[in-house]
N, C-alpha and C positions, 0 to 999 in steps of 0.2 A: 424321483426324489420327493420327498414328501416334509412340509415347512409349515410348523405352526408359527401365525401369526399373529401375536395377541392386540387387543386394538381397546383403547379408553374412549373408544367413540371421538376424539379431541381431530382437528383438522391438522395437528401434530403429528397424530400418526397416519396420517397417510403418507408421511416421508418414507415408513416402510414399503410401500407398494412395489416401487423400481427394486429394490432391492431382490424381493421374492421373484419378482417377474426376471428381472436378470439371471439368477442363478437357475430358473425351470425354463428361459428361451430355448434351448437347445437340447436336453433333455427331457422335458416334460415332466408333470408331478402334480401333486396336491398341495392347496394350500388350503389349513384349515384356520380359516377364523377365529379365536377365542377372546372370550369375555367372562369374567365372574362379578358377579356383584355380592357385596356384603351382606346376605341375610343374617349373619349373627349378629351385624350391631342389632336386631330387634328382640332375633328370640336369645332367651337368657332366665335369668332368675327372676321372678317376678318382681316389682319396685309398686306394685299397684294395691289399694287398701283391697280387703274383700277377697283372699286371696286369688285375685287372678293372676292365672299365667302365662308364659308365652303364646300359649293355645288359643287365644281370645280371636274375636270375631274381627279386632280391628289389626289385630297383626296377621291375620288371616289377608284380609283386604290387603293391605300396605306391602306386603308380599307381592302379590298378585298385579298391585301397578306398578312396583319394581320391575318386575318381570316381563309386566306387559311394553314399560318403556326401554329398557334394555333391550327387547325385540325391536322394537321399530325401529334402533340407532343400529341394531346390529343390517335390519335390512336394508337402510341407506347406506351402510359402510358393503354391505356385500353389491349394493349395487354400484357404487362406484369402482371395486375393484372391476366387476366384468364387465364393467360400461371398459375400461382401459384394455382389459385383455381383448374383449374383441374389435376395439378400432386398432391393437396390434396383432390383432388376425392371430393369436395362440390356441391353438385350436387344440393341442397338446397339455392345457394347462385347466384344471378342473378345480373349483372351491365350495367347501363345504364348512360346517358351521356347528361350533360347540359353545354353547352358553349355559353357564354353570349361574346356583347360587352359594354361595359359597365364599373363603376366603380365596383370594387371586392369588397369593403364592402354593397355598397349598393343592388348591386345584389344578394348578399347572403344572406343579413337581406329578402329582397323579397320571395325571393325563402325558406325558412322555413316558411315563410308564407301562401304558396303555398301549396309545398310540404308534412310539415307538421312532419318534421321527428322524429325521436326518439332522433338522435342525431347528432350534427355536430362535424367532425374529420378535423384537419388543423393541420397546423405546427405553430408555434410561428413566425419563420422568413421565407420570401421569398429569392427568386434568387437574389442575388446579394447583400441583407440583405436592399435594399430600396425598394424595389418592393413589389410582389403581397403576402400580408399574412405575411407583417412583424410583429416585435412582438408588435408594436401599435395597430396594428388592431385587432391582438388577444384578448389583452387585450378590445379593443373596443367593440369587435362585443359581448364578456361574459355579455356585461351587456344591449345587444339592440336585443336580441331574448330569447322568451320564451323557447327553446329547451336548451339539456345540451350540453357542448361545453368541448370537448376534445382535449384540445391543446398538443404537442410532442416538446420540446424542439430540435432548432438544433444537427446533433450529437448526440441523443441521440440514445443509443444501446436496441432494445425492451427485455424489464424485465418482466419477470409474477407479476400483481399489484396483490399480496399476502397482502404485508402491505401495505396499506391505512390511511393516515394522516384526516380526517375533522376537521378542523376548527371552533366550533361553536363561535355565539356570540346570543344563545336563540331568536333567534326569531322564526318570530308563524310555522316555515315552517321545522323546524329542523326535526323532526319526520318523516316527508314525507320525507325529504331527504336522509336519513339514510338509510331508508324503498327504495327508490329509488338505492343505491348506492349497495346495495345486493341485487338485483335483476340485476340492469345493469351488476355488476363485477360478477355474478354469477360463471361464467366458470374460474374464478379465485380461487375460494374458498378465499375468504380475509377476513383478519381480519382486523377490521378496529377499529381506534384509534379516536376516538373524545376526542379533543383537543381544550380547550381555555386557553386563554395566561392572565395572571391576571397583568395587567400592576399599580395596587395601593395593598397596605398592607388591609388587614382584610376584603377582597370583601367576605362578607357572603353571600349576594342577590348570587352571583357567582356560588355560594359553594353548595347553597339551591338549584339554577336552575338547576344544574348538576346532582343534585341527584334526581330531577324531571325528568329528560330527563332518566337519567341510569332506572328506574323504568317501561318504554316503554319497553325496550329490556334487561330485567330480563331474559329471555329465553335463549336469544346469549349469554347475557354473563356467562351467568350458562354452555353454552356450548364451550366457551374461543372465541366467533367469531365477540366481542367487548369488549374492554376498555374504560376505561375514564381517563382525565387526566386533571388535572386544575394545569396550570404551571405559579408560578411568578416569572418575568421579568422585565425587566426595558428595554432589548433590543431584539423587537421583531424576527427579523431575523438574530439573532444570538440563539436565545431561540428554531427556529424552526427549525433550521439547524442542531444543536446539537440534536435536538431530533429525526429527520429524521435519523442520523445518526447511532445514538443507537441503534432506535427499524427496521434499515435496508428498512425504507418509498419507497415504487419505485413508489408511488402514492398522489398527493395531492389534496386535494377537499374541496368546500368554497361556498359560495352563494355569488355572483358575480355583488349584485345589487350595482349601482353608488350611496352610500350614502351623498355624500357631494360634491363641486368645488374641492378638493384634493383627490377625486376620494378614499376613508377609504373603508375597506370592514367594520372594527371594528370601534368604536366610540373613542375608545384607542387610535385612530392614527394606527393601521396595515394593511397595504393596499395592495392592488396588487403585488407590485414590490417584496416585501417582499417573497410573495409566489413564483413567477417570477424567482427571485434570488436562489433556490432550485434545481434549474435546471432538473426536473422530471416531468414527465405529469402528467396535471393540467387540472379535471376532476371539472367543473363550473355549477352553474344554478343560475336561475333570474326569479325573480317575479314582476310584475311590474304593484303589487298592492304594494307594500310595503309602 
C-alpha cells in the first residue's frame, strides 16, 4: 500500500501519523511525505521600476531560503515519523519524501497522478488556518483525484474507526465502495453503517435500492459487520450528527464527486459542508466518469 501524506510542518499534522501507520501495520507500504510551497506568490509580472523581473537576483535568493527552510521542516517532520515507526518496530514500512515548489493543490492533484497511490492522508486545515491544506482544499482536492482521500479534522484526537458512517445516494459505484471501505479499514475491524438520508415522505424507489444494495453484503451483515439505515429528515446535518452520535461514528465516508455549481454530493441538497461539520475523519472517493 502506498499513502501520500501531506504535512504543513504544523504540530497539527502529526495527528496523521497513527493513521498511515495503522493502515501499513500489517500490510506494509510507503509513506511518502509531501510538501509544496508557494513560489508563485514571488515570481509573476514584474511591479518593480527598471524593468525587472521575476528573474532578479533577489527572487533568486528568496527562492532558495524558501527552499532551504521547507527542507529542514520537512527533515524534522521525517524524522519524527521514523523516530515512531522504529520504537513500533515496523520494519515493513518505508518513507520517502517529495517537496515541490509550487502551488499545493495543484502539485498534489499531479503527483497522484504520478505516483499512483492507494491513498492521500492530509489534514482539513493548514498552518495558520489560511495556508497549505486548508479546509477548502480538502474539500477540493476529494473531488479532483481518482484516489481515496483521507482528510483528519483539526484537533482532532486519533480514534479506532470501529464505527463507520457511508453515506449512500445509489449510484452504480456503491458496491465497489463498501467492498473498498473493508479492505482499506481492515485493521479496524469496522462495522460500518450505510446510510441514506430520505429528505421527501414515501421515497420507495429509496426503500427498494437499499434493499438491493443490503442483498450484496447478506454475508457481513449475517455476520453484524454492516447495517443499513434509510433515515427521514428534513434537516440534513442535524439528522447526521445525531446519528453519528448514537451509533458512536469516529469515521465518515461518501463519494466525493462535484455534482452540481453548489458543489451537492446528494441530489437532496446534502453537501460537503454537511459532512465537514461532523468534525471526524472524512474517508472520500471520485469517479470521474460519473
Amino acid at each position: 500500500m502506498k499513502i501520500i501524506l501531506t504535512t504543513d510542518f504544523s504540530s497539527e499534522n502529526e495527528m496523521l501519523f497513527p493513521y498511515a501507520l495503522d493502515l501499513l501495520r500489517s500490510t506494509g507500504g510507503q509513506i511518502i511525505v509531501f510538501h509544496a510551497y508557494m513560489d508563485q506568490v514571488i515570481i509573476g509580472e514584474s511591479v518593480f521600476p527598471g524593468g525587472l523581473d521575476s528573474d532578479t537576483f533577489f527572487n533568486r535568493e528568496l527562492l532558495i531560503e524558501m527552499e532551504k527552510h521547507a527542507t529542514t521542516l520537512m527533515d524534522e517532520t521525517v524524522s519524527k515519523l521514523n523516530a515512531i515507526i522504529a520504537s513500533e518496530k515496523l520494519k515493513n514500512v518505508t518513507v520517502s519524501v517529495i517537496l515541490k515548489g509550487g502551488d499545493p493543490e495543484i502539485e498534489l492533484v499531479q503527483l497522484t497522478e504520478s505516483e499512483k497511490p492507494d491513498l492521500v492522508l492530509m489534514g482539513m486545515r493548514g498552518k495558520g488556518r489560511k495556508g497549505f491544506l486548508e479546509g477548502s482544499m480538502s474539500k477540493s482536492i476529494m473531488t479532483k483525484v481518482t484516489v481515496p482521500v483521507l482528510a483528519i479534522p483539526e484537533g482532532y484526537h486519533w480514534s479506532t474507526s470501529s464505527q463507520v458512517l457511508y453515506a449512500t445516494n445509489f449510484s452504480d459505484h456503491e458496491t465497489e465502495v463498501i467492498k473498498l471501505l473493508f479492505a482499506m479499514l481492515k485493521p479496524y475491524i469496522p462495522v460500518i453503517h450505510v446510510v441514506h438520508l430520505q429528505m421527501k415522505d414515501n421515497d420507495n424507489a429509496a426503500n427498494e435500492q437499499m434493499d438491493a444494495l443490503r442483498k450484496q453484503f447478506a454475508k457481513e451483515e449475517a455476520r453484524q459487520q454492516i447495517r443499513f439505515h434509510c433515515i427521514r429528515t428534513s434537516v440534513a446535518r442535524e439528522a447526521l450528527q445525531v446519528f453519528c452520535d448514537q451509533h458512536h461514528v469516529s469515521m465518515a465516508s461518501f463519494i466525493a464527486n462535484k455534482r452540481s455549481l453548489l458543489d451537492y454530493i446528494f441530489k437532496d441538497k446534502v453537501g460537503k459542508d454537511d459532512f465537514f461539520s461532523l468534525n471526524i475523519p472524512l474517508l472520500t472517493f471520485s469517479f470521474f466518469n460519473d
